[in-house]
C-alpha positions as CSV (number, residue, x, y, z in Angstrom):
1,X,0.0,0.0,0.0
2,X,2.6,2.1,0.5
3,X,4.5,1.6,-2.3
4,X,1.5,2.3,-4.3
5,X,1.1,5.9,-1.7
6,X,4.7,6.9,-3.1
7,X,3.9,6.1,-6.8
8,X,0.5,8.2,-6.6
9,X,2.5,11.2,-4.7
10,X,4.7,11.4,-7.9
11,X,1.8,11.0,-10.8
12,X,1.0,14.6,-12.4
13,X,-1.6,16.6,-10.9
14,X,-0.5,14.6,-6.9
15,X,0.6,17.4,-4.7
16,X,4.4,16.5,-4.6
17,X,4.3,17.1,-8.9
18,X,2.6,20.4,-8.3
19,X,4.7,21.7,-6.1
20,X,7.8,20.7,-8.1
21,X,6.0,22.7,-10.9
22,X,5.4,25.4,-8.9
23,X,9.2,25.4,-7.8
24,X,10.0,25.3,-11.4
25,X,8.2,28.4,-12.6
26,X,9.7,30.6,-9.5
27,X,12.9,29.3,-10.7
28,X,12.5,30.1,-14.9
29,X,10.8,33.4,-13.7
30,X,14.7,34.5,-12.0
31,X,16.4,32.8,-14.5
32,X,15.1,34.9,-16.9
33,X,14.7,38.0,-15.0
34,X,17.7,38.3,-12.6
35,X,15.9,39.3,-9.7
36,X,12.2,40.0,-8.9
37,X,10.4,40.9,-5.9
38,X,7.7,38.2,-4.6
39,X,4.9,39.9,-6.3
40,X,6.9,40.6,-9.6
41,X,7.5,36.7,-9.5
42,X,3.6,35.9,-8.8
43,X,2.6,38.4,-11.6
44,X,5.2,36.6,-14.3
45,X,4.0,33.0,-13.3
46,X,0.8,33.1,-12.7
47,X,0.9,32.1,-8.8
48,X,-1.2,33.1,-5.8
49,X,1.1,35.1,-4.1
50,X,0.9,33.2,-0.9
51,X,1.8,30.2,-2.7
52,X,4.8,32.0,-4.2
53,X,5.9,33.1,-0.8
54,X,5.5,29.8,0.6
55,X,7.6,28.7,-2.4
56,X,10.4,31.7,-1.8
57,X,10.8,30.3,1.9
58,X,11.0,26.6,0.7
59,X,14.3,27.6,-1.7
60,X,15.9,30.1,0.6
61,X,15.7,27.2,3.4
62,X,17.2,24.6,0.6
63,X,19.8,27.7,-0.4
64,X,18.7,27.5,-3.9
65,X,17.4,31.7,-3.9
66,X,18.4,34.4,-1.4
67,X,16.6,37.9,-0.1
68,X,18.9,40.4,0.1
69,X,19.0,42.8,2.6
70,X,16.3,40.7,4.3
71,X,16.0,38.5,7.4
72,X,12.7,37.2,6.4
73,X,12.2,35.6,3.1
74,X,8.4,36.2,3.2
75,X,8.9,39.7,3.0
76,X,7.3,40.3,-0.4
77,X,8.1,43.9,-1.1
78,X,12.1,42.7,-1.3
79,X,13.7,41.0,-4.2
80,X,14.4,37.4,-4.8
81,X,17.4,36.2,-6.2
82,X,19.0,33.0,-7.1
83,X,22.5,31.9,-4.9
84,X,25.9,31.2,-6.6
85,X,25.0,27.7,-5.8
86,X,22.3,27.1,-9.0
87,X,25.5,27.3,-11.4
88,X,27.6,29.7,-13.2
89,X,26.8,30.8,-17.0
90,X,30.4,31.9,-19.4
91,X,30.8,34.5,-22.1
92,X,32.9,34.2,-24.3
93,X,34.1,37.1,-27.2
94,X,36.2,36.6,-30.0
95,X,36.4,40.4,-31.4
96,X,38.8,41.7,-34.2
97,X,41.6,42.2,-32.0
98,X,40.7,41.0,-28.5
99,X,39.6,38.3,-26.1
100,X,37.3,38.6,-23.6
101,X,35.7,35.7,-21.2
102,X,33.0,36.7,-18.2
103,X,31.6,34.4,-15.5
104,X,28.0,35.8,-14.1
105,X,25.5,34.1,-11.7
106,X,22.1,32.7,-12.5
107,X,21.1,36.4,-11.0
108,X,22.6,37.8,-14.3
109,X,25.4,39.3,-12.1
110,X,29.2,39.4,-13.8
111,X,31.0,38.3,-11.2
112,X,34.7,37.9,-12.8
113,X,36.1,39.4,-15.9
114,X,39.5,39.0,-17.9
115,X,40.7,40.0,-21.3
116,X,43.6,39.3,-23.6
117,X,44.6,40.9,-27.1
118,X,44.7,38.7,-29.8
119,X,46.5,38.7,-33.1
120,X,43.9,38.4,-36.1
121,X,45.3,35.8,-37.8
122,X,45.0,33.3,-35.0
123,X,43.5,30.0,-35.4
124,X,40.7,28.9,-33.9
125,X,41.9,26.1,-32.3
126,X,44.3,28.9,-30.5
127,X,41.5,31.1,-29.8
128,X,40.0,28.1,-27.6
129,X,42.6,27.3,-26.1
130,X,43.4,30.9,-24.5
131,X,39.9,31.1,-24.0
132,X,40.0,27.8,-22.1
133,X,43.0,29.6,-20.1
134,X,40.8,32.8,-19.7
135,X,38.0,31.2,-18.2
136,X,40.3,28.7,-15.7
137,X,42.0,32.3,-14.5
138,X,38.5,33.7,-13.7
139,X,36.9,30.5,-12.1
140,X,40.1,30.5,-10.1
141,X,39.2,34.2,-8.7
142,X,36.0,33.1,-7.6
143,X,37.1,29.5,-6.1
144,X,35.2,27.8,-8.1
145,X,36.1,25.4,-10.9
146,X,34.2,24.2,-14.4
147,X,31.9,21.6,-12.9
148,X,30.1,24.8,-11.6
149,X,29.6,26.2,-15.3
150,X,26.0,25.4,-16.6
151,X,26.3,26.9,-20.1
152,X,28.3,28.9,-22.0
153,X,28.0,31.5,-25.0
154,X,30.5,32.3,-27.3
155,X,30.3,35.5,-30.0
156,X,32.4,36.1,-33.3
157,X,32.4,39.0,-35.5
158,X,31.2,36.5,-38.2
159,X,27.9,35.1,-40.1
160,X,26.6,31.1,-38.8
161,X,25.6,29.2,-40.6
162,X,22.5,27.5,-38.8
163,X,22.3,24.1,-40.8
164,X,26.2,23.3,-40.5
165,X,27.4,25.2,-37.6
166,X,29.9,26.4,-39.4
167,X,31.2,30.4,-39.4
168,X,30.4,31.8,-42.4
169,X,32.5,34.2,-45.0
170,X,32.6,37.2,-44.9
171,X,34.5,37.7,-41.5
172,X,37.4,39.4,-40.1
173,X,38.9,36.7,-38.2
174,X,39.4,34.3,-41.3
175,X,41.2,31.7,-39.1
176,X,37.5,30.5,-38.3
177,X,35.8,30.5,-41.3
178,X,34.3,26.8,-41.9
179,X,34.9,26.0,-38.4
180,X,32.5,24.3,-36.3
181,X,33.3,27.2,-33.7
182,X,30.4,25.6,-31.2
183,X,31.7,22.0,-31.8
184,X,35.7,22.6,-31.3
185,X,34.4,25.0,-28.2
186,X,32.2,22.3,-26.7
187,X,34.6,19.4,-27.1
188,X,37.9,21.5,-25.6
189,X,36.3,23.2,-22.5
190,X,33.7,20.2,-21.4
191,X,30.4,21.8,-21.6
192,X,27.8,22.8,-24.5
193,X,28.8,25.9,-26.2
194,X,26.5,28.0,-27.8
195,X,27.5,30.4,-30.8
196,X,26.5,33.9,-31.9
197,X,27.5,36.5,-34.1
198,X,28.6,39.6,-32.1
199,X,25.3,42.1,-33.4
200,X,23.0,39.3,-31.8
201,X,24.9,39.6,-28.9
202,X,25.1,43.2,-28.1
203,X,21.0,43.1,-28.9
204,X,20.8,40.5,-26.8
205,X,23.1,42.6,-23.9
206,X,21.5,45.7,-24.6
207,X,18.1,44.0,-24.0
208,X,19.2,42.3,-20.8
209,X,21.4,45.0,-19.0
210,X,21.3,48.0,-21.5
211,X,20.0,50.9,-23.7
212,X,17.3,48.2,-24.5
213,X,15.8,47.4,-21.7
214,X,12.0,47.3,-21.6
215,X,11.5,47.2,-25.2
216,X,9.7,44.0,-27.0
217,X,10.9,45.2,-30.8
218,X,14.4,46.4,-30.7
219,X,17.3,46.8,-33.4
220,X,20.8,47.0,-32.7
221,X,23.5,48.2,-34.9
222,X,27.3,47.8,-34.5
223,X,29.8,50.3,-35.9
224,X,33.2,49.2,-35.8
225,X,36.2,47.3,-38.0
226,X,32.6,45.5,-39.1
227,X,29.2,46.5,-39.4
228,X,26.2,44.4,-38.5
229,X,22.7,44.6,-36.9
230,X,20.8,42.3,-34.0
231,X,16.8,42.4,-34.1
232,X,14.7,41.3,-31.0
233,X,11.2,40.7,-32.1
234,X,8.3,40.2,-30.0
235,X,10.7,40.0,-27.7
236,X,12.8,37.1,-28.9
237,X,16.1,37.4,-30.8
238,X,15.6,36.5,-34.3
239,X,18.1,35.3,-37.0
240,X,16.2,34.4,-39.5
241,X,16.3,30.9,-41.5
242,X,19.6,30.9,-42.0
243,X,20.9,32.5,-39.2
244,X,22.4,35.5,-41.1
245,X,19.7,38.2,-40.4
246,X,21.0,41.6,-39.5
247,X,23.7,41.5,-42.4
248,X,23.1,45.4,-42.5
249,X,26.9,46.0,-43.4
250,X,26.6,44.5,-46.2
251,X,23.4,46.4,-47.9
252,X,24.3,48.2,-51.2
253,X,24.6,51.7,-51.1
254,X,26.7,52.4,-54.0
255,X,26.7,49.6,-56.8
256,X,30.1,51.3,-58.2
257,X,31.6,51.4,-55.2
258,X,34.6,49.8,-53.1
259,X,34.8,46.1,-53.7
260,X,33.4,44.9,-50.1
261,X,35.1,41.8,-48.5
262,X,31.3,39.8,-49.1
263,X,32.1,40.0,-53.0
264,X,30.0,43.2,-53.7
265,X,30.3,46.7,-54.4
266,X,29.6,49.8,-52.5
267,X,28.2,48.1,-48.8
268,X,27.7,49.9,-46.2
269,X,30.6,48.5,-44.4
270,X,32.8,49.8,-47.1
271,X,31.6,53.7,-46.4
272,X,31.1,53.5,-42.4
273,X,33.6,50.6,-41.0
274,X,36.0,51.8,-38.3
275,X,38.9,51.5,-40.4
276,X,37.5,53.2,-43.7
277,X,36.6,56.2,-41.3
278,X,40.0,56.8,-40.2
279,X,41.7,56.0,-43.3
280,X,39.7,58.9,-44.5
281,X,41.5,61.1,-42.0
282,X,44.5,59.5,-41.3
283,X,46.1,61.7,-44.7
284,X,45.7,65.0,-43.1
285,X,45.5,64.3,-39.5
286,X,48.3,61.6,-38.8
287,X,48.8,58.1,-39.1
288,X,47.9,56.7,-35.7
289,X,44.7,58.1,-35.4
290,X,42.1,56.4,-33.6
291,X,38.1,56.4,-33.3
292,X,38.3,58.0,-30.0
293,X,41.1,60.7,-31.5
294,X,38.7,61.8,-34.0
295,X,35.8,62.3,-31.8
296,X,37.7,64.5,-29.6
297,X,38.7,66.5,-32.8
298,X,35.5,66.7,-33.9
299,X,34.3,68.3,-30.3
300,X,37.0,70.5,-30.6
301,X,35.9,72.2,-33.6
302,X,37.7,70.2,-36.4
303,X,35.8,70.6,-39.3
304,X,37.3,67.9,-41.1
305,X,36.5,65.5,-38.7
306,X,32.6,66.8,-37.8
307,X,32.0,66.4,-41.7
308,X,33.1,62.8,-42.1
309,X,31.7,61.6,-38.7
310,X,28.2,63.4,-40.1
311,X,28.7,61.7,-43.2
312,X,28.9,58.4,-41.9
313,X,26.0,59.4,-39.9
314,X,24.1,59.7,-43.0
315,X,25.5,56.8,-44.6
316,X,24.2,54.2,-41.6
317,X,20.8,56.6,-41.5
318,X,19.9,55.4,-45.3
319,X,20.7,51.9,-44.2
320,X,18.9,52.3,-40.9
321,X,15.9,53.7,-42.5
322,X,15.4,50.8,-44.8
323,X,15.2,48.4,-41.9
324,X,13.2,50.2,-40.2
325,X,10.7,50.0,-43.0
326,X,11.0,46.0,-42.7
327,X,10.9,45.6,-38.9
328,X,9.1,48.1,-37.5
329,X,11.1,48.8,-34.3
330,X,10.2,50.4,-31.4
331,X,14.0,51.4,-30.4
332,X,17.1,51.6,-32.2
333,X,20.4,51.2,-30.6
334,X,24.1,52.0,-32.0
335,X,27.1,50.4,-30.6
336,X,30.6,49.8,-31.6
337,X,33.2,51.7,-31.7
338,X,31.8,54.7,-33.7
339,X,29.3,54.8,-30.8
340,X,31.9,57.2,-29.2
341,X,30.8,60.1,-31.5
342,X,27.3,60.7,-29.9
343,X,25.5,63.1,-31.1
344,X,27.8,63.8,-34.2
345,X,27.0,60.5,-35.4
346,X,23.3,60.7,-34.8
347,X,22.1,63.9,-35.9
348,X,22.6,63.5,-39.4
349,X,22.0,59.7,-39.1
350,X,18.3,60.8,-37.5
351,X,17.5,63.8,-40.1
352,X,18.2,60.8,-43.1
353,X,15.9,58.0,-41.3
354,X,13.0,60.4,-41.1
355,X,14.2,61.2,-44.8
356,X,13.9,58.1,-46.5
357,X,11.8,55.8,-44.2
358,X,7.8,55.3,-44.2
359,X,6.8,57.6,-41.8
360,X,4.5,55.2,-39.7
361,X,7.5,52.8,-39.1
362,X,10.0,55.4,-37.2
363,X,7.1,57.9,-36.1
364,X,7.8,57.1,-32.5
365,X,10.8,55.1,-33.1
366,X,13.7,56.4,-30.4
367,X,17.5,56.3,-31.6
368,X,19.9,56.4,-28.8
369,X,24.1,55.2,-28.0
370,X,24.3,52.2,-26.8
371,X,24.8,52.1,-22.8
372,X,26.9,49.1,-22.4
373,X,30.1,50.3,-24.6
374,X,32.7,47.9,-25.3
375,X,31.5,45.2,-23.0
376,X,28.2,44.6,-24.6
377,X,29.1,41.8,-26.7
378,X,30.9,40.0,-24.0
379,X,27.8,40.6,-21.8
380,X,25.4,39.1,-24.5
381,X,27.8,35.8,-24.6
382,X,27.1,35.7,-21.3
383,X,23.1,36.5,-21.9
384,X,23.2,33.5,-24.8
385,X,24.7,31.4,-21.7
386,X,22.1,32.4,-19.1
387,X,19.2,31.9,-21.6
388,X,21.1,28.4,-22.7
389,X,20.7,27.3,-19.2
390,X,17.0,28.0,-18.3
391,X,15.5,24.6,-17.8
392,X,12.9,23.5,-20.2
């Protein structure tokens, strides 16, 4: 009789199954959010509230969520969080020219940080390997070691391709291109690693932690050595069937042209890239210029500078307009390096949107820098992670 007792308390709809459920949604509802207060956490899942305090006491007694600041964890006016215990997520970001691995908490907290230059002909076999080395040195910091890493997300400045895996051409780090990067990843650090171009990831930071938050329809565009854009729609990132939506770099703005790296003439990425701007410059204004140099010029009163910065402007604005057109979103954020110029960049890059796009798809639309600067794309890897981890 008892046996059949325990096999009844485990069927679906018994009162041990629904209060495993019940534990489950609390713990999807931080997993996704970060932190919540009690009644932000009964709104999102649906639970009486006394059933999600009940629930709240439950997993701060087992240690699996913590109140903050509180010596009661009924007290629903505080926020919830979920402990150190429940699992680390990595990022991991392959830029142009750099390395950069974070560890966070299920609580979406970055907790430890470190960052290498790279050379941009490395291999990718050498970029996981230092990465490997990054993520052991940061793990070390914290006292912990890998069997504490739920999931992992990795970015490169470079197209998937969703059927193979493999990174796509164009990219500037051509050491990975028809590499498996998720499957080499996986196999040398242990774990499941998931893969993302680096626009998808600074949507997907920007969203989280950033200039995006709140929003359910949200574009992204990065300005630097390459140009591309992330979309969240409906609140969900989306990368379309083959995984290469958001390609805006390489729209054609000028079908006679510079020969673009993709094949084509006269991309965007071929007017407005990091490098192309300051080659622009570099003539008159010396040959070790920088993005951040010219921006400083530029609010100094150099004309020179002010005019190419507008004109770049101008040249992502035509661009910028045209997805607008096709997406529709509510918010559109600009990141990269070229994000350093502000207001130079986005004046004229606002005056050519509301030039050439439908006026009912940017009529309320809000343009704005991105707030996460040069960590954003780290920070998405680590989003991709969290998100990788939430259990089904």
């Amino acid at each position: 009789m008892r046996d059949s007792d325990n096999g009844d308390s485990q069927r679906p709809g018994s009162q041990s199954s629904l209060k495993s459920a019940n534990q489950h949604r609390v713990v999807r509802a931080l997993q996704t959010s970060g932190e919540l207060t009690q009644a932000e956490i009964a709104r999102r899942t649906g639970l009486a509230p006394a059933t999600v305090s009940n629930m709240v006491k439950e997993l701060t007694a087992a240690g699996m969520v913590a109140v903050p600041g509180g010596d009661h964890p009924g007290q629903r006016g505080r926020a919830v969080r979920l402990t150190r215990r429940m699992g680390l997520a990595v990022g991991i970001d392959f830029g142009h020219r750099h390395l950069t691995v974070a560890v966070a908490d299920m609580a979406h907290e970055v907790l430890a940080e470190e960052r290498v230059e790279l050379g941009t002909g490395h291999r990718a076999e050498d970029g996981v390997v230092q990465a490997g080395a990054l993520l052991d040195a940061a793990l070390d910091r914290l006292g912990c070691d890998r069997k504490s890493v739920l999931a992992v997300g990795m970015g490169l400045p470079a197209p998937l391709e969703t059927d193979t895996g493999e990174v796509g051409g164009p990219s500037i780090l051509p050491g990975w291109v028809g590499v498996d990067a998720a499957a080499i990843a996986s196999e040398y650090l242990g774990t499941a690693v998931h893969v993302d171009n680096d626009a998808n990831l600074g949507v997907l930071a920007e969203h989280m932690w950033g200039a995006g938050r709140g929003t359910t329809d949200l574009a992204y565009i990065k300005l630097s050595d390459g140009v591309g854009a992330g979309l969240v729609l409906d609140g969900r990132l989306y990368r379309g069937r083959g995984g290469t939506a958001g390609e805006i770099g390489h729209l054609t703005l000028d079908e006679f042209g510079q020969v673009c790296r993709c094949g084509n003439r006269g991309c965007l990425e071929t007017l407005v890239a990091s490098h192309v701007v300051i080659g622009l410059l570099a003539p008159s204004r010396g040959p070790d210029l920088s993005i951040a140099d010219i921006v400083a010029m530029a609010e100094g009163g150099d004309a020179a500078c002010i005019r190419v910065l507008a004109d770049t402007g101008r040249h992502v604005g035509v661009a910028a307009a045209s997805l607008c057109n096709l997406v529709n979103p509510e918010r559109l954020v600009i990141g990269g390096e070229l994000a350093l110029a502000g207001e130079l960049l986005l004046g004229p890059m606002r005056e050519v949107v509301g030039r050439y796009a439908v006026p009912s798809a940017v009529r309320s639309l809000d343009i704005r820098v991105a707030e996460l600067g040069p960590r954003a794309q780290v920070l998405g890897a680590v989003a991709l992670g969290l998100r990788s981890a939430l259990p089904a």
